[in-house]
C-alpha positions in Angstrom: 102.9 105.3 108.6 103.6 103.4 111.4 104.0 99.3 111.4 100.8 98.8 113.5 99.0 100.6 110.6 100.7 98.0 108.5 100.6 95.0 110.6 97.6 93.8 112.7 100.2 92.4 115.1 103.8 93.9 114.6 106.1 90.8 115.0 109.0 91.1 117.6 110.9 87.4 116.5 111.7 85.7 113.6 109.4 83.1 114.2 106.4 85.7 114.7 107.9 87.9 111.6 107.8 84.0 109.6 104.2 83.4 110.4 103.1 86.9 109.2 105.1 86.3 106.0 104.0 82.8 105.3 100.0 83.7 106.6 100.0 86.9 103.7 99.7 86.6 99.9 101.9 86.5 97.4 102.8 89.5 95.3 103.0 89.6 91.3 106.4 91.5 90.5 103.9 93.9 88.1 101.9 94.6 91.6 105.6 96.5 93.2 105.8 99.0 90.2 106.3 102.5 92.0 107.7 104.3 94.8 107.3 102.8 98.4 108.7 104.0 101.5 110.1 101.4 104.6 110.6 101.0 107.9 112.5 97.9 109.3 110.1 95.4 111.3 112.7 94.7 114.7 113.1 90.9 115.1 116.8 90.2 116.5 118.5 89.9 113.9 121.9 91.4 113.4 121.0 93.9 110.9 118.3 95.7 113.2 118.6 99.6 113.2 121.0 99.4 110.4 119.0 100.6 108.0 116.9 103.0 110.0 120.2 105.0 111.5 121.2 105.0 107.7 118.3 107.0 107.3 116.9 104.6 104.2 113.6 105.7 102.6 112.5 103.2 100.8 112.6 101.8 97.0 111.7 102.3 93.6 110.7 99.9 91.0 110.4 101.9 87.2 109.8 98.3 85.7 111.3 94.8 85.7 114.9 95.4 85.1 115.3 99.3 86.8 115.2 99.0 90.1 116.2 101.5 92.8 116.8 98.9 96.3 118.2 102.1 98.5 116.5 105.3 98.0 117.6 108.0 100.6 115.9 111.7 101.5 117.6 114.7 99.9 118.8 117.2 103.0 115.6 119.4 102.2 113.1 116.2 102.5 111.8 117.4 99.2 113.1 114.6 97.0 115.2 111.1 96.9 118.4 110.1 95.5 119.7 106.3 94.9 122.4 105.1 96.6 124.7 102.4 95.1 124.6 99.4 97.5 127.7 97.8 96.3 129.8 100.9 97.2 127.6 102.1 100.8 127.0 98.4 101.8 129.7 95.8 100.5 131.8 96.2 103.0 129.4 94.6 105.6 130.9 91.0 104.9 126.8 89.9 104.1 128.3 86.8 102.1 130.3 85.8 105.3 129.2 85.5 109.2 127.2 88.1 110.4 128.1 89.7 113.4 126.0 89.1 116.2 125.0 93.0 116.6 125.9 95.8 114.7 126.7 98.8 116.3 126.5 102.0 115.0 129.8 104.1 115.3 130.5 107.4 116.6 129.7 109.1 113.4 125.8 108.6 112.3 125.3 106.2 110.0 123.0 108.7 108.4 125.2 111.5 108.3 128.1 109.9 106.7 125.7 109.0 104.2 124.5 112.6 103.3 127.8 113.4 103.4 129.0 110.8 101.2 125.9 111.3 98.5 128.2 112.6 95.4 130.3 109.8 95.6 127.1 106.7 97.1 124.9 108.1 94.5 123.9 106.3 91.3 121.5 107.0 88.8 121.7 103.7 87.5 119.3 100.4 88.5 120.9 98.1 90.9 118.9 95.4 91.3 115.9 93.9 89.1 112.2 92.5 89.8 111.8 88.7 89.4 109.1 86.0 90.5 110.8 83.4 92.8 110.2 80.8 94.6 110.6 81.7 98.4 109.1 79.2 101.4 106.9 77.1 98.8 105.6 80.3 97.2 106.1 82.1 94.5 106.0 85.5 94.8 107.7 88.6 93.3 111.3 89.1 94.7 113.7 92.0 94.0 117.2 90.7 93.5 120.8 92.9 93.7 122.9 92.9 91.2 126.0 93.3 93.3 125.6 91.9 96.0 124.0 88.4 97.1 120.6 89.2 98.3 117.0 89.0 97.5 114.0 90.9 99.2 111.3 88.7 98.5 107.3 90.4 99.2 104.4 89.3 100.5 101.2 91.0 100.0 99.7 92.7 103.6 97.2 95.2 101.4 96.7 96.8 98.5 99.4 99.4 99.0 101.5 97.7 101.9 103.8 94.7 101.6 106.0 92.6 104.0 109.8 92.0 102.9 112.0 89.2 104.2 116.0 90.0 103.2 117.3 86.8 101.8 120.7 87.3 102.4 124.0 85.1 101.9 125.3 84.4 105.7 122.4 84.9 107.7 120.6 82.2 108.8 117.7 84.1 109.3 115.7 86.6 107.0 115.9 90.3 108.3 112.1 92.0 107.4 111.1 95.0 106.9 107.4 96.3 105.4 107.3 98.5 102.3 103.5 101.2 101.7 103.2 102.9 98.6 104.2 106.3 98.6 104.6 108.5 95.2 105.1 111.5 96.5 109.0 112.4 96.3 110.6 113.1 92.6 113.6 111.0 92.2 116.9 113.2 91.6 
């Protein structure tokens, strides 16, 4: 699915991205239950491309408290594994300065990764589903448990939501939209 599909008018700043988030509803955390894949909504902020060269799918939500924030493809495309965000991502510095672009090294991002899988992979959650209070709304809002961000939804449709990545150090939220998509076993 493609973000026009998702978004009437695909946001290129933060501003823009800010008035699509605040102009949608909020979400009840029972409403994210399931499988939904992402794709990164480019605004200028530092983290731009970092999850799409990482190859990211999307995320799982089993219930309130089992959570799945970073699910990646399998190398046949037939399935998805979790990867631990602590281990894959902590080394970022998100709770200190951002730099202003990331680059991506020689190596893929993505391929390091898939080559990485028996040691990134987890089976268990690493983040939970909460309501929060985000911009004057209250909304549902997945939070890490290792590492100090929240992704906090807005409604766009019944199987499409916007995400704004609360993150410690950024002064800005980095979005991305989430649509429904059960397909893929977990493994």
């Amino acid at each position: 699915m493609q973000l026009q599909e998702l978004l009437p008018s695909v946001p290129t700043t933060t501003d823009e991205a800010l008035q699509a988030f605040d102009a949608a509803e909020a979400v009840d955390p029972a409403f994210m239950i399931g499988t939904w894949h992402g794709a990164e909504i480019p605004t200028g902020h530092p983290m731009d491309g970092l999850l799409a060269a990482s190859g990211w799918w999307g995320k799982r939500f089993v219930d309130a408290e089992t959570v799945h924030p970073l699910l990646f493809p399998t190398m046949n495309g037939k399935a998805l594994w979790a990867l631990n965000p602590a281990l894959a991502f902590g080394g970022l510095g998100v709770t200190a300065k951002l730099p202003p672009k990331l680059t991506v090294p020689v190596l893929p991002i993505s391929a390091a990764i898939a080559a990485l899988r028996p040691v990134l992979q987890t089976r268990a959650p690493k983040a939970r589903l909460r309501t929060t209070r985000y911009r004057g709304t209250d909304t549902a809002t997945m939070i890490y448990d290792q590492l100090p961000i929240n992704d906090v939804f807005r409604r766009l449709s019944d199987d499409a939501v916007m995400g704004a990545m609360d993150l410690r150090g950024s002064r800005r939220p980095y979005f991305f939209a989430l649509y429904r998509d059960n397909s893929l076993p977990l493994v």
